[in-house]
C-alpha positions as CSV (number, residue, x, y, z in Angstrom):
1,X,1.1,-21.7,32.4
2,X,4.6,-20.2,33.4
3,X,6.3,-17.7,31.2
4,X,9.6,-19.3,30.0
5,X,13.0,-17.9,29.4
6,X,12.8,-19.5,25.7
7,X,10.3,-16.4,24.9
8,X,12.4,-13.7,25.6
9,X,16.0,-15.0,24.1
10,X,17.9,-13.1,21.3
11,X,16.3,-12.9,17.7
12,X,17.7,-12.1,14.1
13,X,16.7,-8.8,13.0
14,X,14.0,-8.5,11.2
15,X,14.6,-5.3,9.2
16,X,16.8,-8.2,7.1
17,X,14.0,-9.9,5.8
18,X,12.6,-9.3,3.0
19,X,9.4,-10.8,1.3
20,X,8.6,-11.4,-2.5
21,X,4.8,-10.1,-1.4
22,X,4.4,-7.5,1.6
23,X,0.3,-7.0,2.5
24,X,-0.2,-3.2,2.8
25,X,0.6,-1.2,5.7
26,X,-3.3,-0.9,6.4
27,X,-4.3,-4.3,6.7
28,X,-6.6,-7.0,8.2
29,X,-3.4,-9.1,7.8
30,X,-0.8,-9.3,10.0
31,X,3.0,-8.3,8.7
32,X,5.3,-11.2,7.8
33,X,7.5,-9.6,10.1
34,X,6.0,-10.7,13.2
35,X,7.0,-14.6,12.5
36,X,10.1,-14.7,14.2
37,X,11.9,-16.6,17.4
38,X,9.9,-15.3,20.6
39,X,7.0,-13.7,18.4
40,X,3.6,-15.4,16.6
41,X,3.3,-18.8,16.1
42,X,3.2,-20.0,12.1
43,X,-0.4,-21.7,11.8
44,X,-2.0,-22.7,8.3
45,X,-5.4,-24.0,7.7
46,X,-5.6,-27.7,8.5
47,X,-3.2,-27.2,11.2
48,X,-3.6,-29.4,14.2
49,X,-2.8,-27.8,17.3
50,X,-2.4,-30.1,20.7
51,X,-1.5,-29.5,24.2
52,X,1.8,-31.5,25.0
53,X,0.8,-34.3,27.5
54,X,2.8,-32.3,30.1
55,X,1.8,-28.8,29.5
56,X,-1.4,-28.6,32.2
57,X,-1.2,-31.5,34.5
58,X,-4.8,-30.6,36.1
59,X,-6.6,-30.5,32.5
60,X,-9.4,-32.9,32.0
61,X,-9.4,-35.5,30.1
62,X,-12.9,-34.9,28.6
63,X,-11.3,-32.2,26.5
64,X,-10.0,-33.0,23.0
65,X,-6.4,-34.0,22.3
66,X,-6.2,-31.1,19.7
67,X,-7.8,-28.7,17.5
68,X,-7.8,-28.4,13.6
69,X,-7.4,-25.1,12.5
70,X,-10.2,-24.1,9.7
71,X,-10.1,-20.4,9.2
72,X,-8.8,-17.0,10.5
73,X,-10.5,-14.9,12.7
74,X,-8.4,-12.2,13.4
75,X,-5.1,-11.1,15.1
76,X,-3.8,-8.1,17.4
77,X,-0.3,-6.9,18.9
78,X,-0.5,-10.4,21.2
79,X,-2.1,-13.2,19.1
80,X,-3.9,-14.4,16.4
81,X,-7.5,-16.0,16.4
82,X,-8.3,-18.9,14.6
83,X,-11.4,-20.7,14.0
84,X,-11.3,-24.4,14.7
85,X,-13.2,-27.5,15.6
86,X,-12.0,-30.3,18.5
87,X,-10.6,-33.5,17.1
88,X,-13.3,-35.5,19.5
89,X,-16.0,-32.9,19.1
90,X,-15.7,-31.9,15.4
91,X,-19.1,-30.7,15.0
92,X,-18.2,-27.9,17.5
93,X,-16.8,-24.5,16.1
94,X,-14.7,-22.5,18.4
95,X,-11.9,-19.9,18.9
96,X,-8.4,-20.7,19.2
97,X,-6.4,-17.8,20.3
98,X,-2.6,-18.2,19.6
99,X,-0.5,-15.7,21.8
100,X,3.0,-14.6,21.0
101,X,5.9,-15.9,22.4
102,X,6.5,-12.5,23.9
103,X,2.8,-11.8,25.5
104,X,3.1,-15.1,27.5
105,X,2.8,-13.1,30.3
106,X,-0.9,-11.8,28.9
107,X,-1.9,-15.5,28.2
108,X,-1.2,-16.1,32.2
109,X,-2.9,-13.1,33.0
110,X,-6.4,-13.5,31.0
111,X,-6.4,-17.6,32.0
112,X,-5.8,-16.2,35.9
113,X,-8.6,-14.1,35.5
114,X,-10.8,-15.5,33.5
115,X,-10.8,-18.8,36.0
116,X,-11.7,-16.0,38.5
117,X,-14.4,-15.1,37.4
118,X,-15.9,-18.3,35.8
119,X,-19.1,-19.4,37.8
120,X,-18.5,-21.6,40.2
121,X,-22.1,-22.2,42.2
122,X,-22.8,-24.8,44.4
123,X,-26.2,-26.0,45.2
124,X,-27.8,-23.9,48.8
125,X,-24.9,-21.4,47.5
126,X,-25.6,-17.7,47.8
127,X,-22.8,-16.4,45.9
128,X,-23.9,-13.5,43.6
129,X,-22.4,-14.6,39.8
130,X,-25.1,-12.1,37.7
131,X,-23.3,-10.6,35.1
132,X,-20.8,-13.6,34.5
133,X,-23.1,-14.4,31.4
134,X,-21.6,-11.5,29.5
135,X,-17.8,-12.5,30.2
136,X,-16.3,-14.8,27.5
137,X,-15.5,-18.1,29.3
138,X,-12.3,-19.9,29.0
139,X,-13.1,-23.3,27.5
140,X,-9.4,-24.9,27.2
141,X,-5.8,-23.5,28.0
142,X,-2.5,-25.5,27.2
143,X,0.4,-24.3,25.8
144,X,1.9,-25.1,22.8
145,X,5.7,-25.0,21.2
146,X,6.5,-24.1,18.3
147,X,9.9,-22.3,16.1
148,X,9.3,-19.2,17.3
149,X,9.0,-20.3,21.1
150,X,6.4,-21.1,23.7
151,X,2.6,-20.3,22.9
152,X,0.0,-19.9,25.3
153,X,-2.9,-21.1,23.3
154,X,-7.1,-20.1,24.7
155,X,-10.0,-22.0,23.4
156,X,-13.6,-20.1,23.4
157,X,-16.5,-19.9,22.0
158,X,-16.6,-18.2,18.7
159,X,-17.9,-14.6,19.3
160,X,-19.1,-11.6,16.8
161,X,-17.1,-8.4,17.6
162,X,-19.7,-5.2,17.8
163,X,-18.1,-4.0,14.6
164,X,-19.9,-0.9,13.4
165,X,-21.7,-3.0,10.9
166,X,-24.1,-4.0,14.0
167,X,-24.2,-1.4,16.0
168,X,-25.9,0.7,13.0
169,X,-28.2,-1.7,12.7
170,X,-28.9,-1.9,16.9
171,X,-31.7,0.7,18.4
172,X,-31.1,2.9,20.9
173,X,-33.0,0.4,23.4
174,X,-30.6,-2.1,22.8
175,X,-27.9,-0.2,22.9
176,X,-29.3,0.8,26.5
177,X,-29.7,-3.0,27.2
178,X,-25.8,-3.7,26.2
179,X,-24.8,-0.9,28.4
180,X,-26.6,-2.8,31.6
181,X,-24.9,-5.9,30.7
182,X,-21.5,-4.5,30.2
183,X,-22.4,-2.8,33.6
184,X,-23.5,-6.3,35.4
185,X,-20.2,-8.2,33.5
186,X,-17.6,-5.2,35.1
187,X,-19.7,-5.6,38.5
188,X,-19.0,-9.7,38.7
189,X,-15.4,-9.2,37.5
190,X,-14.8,-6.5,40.3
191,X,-16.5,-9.0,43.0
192,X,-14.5,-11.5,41.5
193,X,-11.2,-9.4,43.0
194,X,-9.9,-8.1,39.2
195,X,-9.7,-4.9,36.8
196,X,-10.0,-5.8,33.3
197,X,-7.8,-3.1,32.6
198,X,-8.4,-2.5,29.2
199,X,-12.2,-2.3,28.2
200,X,-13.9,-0.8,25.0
201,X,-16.0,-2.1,22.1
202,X,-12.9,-3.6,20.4
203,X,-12.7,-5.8,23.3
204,X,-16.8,-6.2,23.3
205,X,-18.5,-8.9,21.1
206,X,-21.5,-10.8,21.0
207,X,-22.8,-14.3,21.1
208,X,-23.3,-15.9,17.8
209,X,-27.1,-16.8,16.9
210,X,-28.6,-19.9,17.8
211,X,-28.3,-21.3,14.6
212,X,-24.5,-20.8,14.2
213,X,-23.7,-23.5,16.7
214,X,-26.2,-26.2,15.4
215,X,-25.2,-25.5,11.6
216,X,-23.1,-28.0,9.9
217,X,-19.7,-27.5,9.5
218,X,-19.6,-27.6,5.5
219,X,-22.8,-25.0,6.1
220,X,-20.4,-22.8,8.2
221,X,-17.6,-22.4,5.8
222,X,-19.4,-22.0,2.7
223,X,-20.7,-18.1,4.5
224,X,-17.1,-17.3,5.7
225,X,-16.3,-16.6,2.2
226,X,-13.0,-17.5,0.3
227,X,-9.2,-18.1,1.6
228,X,-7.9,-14.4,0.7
229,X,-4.0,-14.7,0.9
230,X,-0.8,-13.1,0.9
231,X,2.2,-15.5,0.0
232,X,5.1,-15.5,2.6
233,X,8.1,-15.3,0.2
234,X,11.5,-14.6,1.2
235,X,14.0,-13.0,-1.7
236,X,16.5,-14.7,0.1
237,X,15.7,-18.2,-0.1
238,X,18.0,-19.8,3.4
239,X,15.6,-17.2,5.5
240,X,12.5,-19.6,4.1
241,X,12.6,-21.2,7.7
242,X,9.9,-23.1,9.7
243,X,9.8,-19.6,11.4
244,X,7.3,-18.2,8.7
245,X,4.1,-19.5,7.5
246,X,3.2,-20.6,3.8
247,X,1.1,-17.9,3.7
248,X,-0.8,-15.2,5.6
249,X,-4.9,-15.5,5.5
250,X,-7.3,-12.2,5.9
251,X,-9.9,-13.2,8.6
252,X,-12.9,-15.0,7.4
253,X,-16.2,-13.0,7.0
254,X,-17.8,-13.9,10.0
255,X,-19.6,-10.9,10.0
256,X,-21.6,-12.3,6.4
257,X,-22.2,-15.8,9.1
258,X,-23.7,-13.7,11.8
259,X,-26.3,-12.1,9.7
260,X,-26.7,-15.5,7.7
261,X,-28.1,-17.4,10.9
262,X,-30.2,-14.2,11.6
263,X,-28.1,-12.5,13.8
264,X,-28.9,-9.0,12.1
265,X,-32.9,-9.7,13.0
266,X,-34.8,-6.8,14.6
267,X,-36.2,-9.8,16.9
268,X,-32.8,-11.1,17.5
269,X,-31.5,-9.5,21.3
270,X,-27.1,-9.1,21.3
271,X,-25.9,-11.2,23.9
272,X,-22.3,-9.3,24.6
273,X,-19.1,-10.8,26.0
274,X,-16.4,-9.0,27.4
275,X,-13.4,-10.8,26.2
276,X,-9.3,-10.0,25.9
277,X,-8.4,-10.0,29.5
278,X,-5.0,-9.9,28.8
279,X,-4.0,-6.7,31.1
280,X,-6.4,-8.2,34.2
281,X,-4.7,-7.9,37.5
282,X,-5.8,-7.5,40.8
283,X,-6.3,-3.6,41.9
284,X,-3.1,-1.6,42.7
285,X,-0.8,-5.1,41.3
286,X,2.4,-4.1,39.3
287,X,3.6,-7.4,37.6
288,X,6.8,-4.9,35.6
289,X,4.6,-5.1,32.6
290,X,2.4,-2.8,30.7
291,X,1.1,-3.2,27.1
292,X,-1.1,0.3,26.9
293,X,-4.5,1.3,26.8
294,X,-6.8,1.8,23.8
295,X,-8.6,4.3,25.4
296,X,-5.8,5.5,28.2
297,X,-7.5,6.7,31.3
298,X,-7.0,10.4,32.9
299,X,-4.8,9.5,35.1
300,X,-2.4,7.7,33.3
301,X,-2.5,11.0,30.3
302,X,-1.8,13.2,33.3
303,X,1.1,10.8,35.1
304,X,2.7,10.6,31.2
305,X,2.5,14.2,30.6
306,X,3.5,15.2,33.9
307,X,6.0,12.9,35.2
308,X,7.0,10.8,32.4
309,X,5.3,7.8,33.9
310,X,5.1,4.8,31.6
311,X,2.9,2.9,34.0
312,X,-0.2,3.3,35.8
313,X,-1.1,0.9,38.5
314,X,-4.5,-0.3,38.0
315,X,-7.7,0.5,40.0
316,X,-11.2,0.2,39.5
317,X,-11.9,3.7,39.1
318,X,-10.1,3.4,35.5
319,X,-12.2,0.6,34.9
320,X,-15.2,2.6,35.7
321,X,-13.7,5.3,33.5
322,X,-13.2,2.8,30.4
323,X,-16.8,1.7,30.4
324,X,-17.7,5.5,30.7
325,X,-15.7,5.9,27.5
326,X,-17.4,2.6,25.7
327,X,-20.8,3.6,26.4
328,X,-19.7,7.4,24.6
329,X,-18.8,5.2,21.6
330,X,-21.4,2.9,21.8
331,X,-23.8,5.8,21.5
332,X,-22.0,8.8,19.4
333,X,-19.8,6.0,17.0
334,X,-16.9,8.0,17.8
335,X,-13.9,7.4,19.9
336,X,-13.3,10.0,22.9
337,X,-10.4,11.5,22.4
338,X,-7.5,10.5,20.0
339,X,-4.3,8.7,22.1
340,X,-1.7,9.7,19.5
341,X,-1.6,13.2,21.2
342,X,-1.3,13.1,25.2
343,X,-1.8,17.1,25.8
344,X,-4.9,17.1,23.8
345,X,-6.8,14.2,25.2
346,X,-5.5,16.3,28.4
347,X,-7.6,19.2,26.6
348,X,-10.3,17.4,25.9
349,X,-10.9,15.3,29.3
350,X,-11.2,18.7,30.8
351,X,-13.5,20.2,29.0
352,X,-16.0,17.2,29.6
353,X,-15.3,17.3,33.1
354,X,-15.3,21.5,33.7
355,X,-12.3,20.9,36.5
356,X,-9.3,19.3,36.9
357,X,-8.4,17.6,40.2
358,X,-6.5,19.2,42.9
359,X,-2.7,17.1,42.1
360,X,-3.2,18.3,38.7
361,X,-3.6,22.0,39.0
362,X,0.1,22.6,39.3
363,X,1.0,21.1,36.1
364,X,-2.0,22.0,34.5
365,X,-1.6,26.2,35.5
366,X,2.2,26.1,34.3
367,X,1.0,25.4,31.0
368,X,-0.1,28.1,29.2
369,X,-2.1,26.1,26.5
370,X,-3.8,23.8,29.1
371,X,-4.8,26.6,31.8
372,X,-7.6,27.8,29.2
373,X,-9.0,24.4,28.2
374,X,-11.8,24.1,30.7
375,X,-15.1,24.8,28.8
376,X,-17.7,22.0,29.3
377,X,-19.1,20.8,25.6
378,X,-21.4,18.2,27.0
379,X,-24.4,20.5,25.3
380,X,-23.2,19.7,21.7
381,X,-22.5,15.8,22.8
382,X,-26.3,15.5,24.1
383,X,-27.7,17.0,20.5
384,X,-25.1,14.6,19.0
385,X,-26.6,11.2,21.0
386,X,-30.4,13.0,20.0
387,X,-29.0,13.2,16.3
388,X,-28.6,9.8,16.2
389,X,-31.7,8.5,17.7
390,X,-34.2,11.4,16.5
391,X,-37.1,8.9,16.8
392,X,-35.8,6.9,19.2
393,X,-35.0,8.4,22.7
394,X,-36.4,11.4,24.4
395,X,-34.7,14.2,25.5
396,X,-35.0,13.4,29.8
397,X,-33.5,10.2,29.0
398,X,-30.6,11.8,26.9
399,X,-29.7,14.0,30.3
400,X,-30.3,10.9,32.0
401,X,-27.2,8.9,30.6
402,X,-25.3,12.4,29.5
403,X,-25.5,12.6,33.6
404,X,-24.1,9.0,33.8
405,X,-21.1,9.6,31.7
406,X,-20.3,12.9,33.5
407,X,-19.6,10.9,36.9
408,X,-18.0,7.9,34.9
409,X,-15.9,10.1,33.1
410,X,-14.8,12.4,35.9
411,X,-10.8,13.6,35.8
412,X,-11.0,12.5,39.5
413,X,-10.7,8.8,40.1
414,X,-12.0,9.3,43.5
415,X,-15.5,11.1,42.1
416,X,-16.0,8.2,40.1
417,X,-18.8,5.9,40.8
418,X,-18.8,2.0,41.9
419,X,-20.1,-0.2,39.2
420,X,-23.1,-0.6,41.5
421,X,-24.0,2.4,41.9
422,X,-24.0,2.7,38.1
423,X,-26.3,0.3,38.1
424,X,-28.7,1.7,40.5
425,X,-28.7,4.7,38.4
426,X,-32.1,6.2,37.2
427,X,-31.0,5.7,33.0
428,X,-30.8,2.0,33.8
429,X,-34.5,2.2,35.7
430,X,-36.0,0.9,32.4
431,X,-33.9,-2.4,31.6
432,X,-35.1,-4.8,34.6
C-alpha cells in the first residue's frame, strides 16, 4: 500500500460545518467533524467494504471479495474499528480497521510490520517465533476509496481491549502471567528487526473466549446490545454530502460478549495481543512523521523540554521503557505520569529513578524547580502494588518486580535492560 497524493490535498474547513446533533465533547463517538476529504471514511452498518481488484496484486484469492460491516467497535485519532463478517466466510466475525485518509502512512507502517513479525516456520526450521502468539496478526489488507480519499483498510481477529472492567476482575498471578507474555511478544517483535513504538494497555487486548468464534452470528449480536446513535445533520442542507455518514454509532458492548461466552471465568486464562502498530519502524528510522506517544518516554520529555524537539527517533530502549510503564499500570491501575505537563513528568521520572543522566544535568541544574526533584518514592508505590493484592502477593515478590520496573524505567536509555534479560529476571522465575 503506497500513500497517495489524493490523501493530503486541500479540504473545506471544517469550523463551517455545522450539525443539527453534536455527541458531547467526552464521547465514545467520534466528532462529525472528522468526515471530511483526506480524513475517516463514512461507513454505516450493512456496509460492504471490498478491495478494488487492483489495490494488492499479490493478495490471495482464498480471501473474500469484501466484508459487511455489522457493528462498531471503536475509533481513535487514525481509524475506526468495525465489526464484520467475510462475504464467503460469513460465519466468521472479525475486525475491520478503517484508517484515515491522512494516517495512510500508519496503515503502511503496522501492515510492514505486522508481516514482519508474522510466523513464518518452515519444517527442520530453527527460527525462534515464541512470543508471536501474543501479537495481533494481520488477516487481510487492501485499500479502499472512498469521498474522503484513499483508506488503508486491516482485517483481524476481533480482540477484547484490557479495559479496567477485566483487569479488576484478573489476580495478581495473571497479571504476572500477561506481563511474561507481553515480555515474550516485545522480544519476537525486536528479533523480528522493529520497535512497536507506542506500547501500553490501550494498545493491549485479549483473545476472545472459545465460544465467541463458534457462536452464531444472530447469537453474537443479540449480546452487543442496541445501535446507540447520533444523527449526522447538517443546518445547511448543500454540506449534506457523501462526505458524512447517516449517522455516527457508539461502539457495540463487546465487553457484555466477552463475559457472556465466559471470558470473565476465574478458570478462563487472558490470552493478550499487542495490536496498533501504527508507529513501528525499524530502530533509529526517521520516515518525517510522528503521531506521539501515550505514554512519551524520558527521552523524548527531556529532548521537548530542552531542545524543542518534536521528534524522537526510535530505539528499543523506549520500547523497554513503555512496557516498564504498562506493567506500572497493569499493577497500580494508574497511569505514570500525566503527558499534558512535560516539566512534571520530568519531575516525576526523576524521582523514580533517584538520578538524571549525565546529557541532562545541564538543563536539569539551570532549572531551579527541577534541581530539587530527585527524591525516590518507590517505597509508597511498593505499599501501593501490596494494597492491591493484600492476599495475593508477598512482599519478596513485590521488591522483586518494584526492582524490575526500576531498570525498565531508568532516565538512561543505555541502563535499560534487553527484553531478554527481562525475561531472565528472577519475578518472572515462577511463570514457566
Amino acid at each position: 500500500m503506497t500513500a497517495t497524493s489524493e490523501s493530503v490535498t486541500s479540504e473545506p474547513d471544517s469550523t463551517l460545518l455545522r450539525f443539527y446533533f453534536e455527541p458531547p465533547t467526552i464521547s465514545d463517538v467520534e466528532s462529525p467533524d472528522h468526515y471530511r476529504h483526506g480524513h475517516f471514511h463514512p461507513v454505516v452498518v450493512g456496509s460492504i467494504i471490498r478491495p478494488p481488484s487492483d489495490s494488492l496484486p499479490g493478495r490471495s484469492p482464498n480471501l473474500p471479495t469484501g466484508y459487511r460491516v455489522l457493528h462498531k467497535l471503536g475509533h481513535g485519532g487514525e481509524a475506526t474499528v468495525w465489526l464484520a463478517q467475510g462475504l464467503e466466510l460469513p460465519d466468521r466475525l472479525v475486525a475491520l480497521k478503517v484508517f484515515s485518509a491522512a494516517y495512510t502512512y500508519s496503515g503502511e507502517r503496522e501492515a510492514l510490520a505486522l508481516a514482519a513479525c508474522m510466523p513464518t516456520v518452515t519444517p527442520n526450521s530453527d527460527t525462534d517465533t515464541s512470543g508471536s502468539e501474543h501479537i495481533l496478526p494481520l488477516l487481510d489488507a487492501f485499500i479502499t476509496h472512498g469521498p474522503n480519499g484513499v483508506h488503508p483498510v486491516h482485517i483481524t481477529d476481533v480482540i477484547m481491549p484490557l479495559k479496567q472492567t477485566v483487569l479488576r476482575r484478573t489476580a495478581a498471578s495473571s497479571k504476572k502471567i500477561i506481563a511474561r507474555d507481553l515480555a515474550r511478544a516485545l522480544a519476537h517483535i525486536h528479533r523480528c528487526g522493529f520497535v512497536h513504538g507506542d506500547l501500553h494497555l490501550g494498545n493491549v487486548g485479549c483473545a476472545m473466549p472459545p465460544g465467541f468464534a463458534a457462536a452464531e452470528v444472530f447469537d453474537v449480536l443479540l449480546h452487543l446490545d442496541t445501535y446507540n446513535t447520533v444523527i449526522v445533520l447538517p443546518e445547511v442542507p448543500t454540506q449534506q454530502t457523501a462526505s458524512l455518514p447517516a449517522y455516527l454509532l457508539y461502539p457495540c458492548d463487546l465487553l457484555a460478549c466477552f463475559k457472556a461466552y465466559g471470558g470473565l471465568e476465574a478458570d478462563m486464562r487472558l490470552d493478550v495481543k499487542i495490536y496498533d502498530f501504527g508507529n513501528a519502524r525499524r530502530p533509529g528510522e526517521d520516515d518525517g512523521t510522528d503521531d506521539g506517544y501515550a505514554l512519551p518516554p524520558p527521552e523524548a520529555v527531556f529532548a521537548y523540554c530542552a531542545h524543542g524537539e518534536p521528534r524522537t527517533p526510535l530505539t528499543l530502549q523506549i520500547d523497554i521503557w513503555s512496557l516498564g510503564a504498562t506493567l506500572f499500570h497493569l499493577f497500580t491501575g494508574q497511569w505514570l505520569c500525566d503527558r499534558s505537563r512535560p516539566d512534571y513528568m520530568l519531575m516525576r521520572l526523576a524521582r523514580l529513578d533517584g538520578a538524571v543522566p549525565p546529557a541532562w544535568r545541564e538543563h536539569w541544574e539551570a532549572d531551579p524547580v527541577l534541581s530539587k526533584a530527585i527524591d525516590a518514592e518507590w517505597t509508597s508505590i511498593r505499599d501501593t502494588f501490596l494494597g492491591r493484592h493484600t492476599t495475593e502477593v508477598s512482599r519478596a515478590d513485590t521488591d522483586a518486580l518494584v526492582s524490575l520496573l526500576r531498570r525498565m524505567l531508568a532516565l538512561d536509555p543505555a541502563a535499560r535492560p534487553s527484553v531478554d534479560e527481562l525475561l531472565a529476571h528472577p519475578w518472572f522465575a515462577d511463570t514457566g
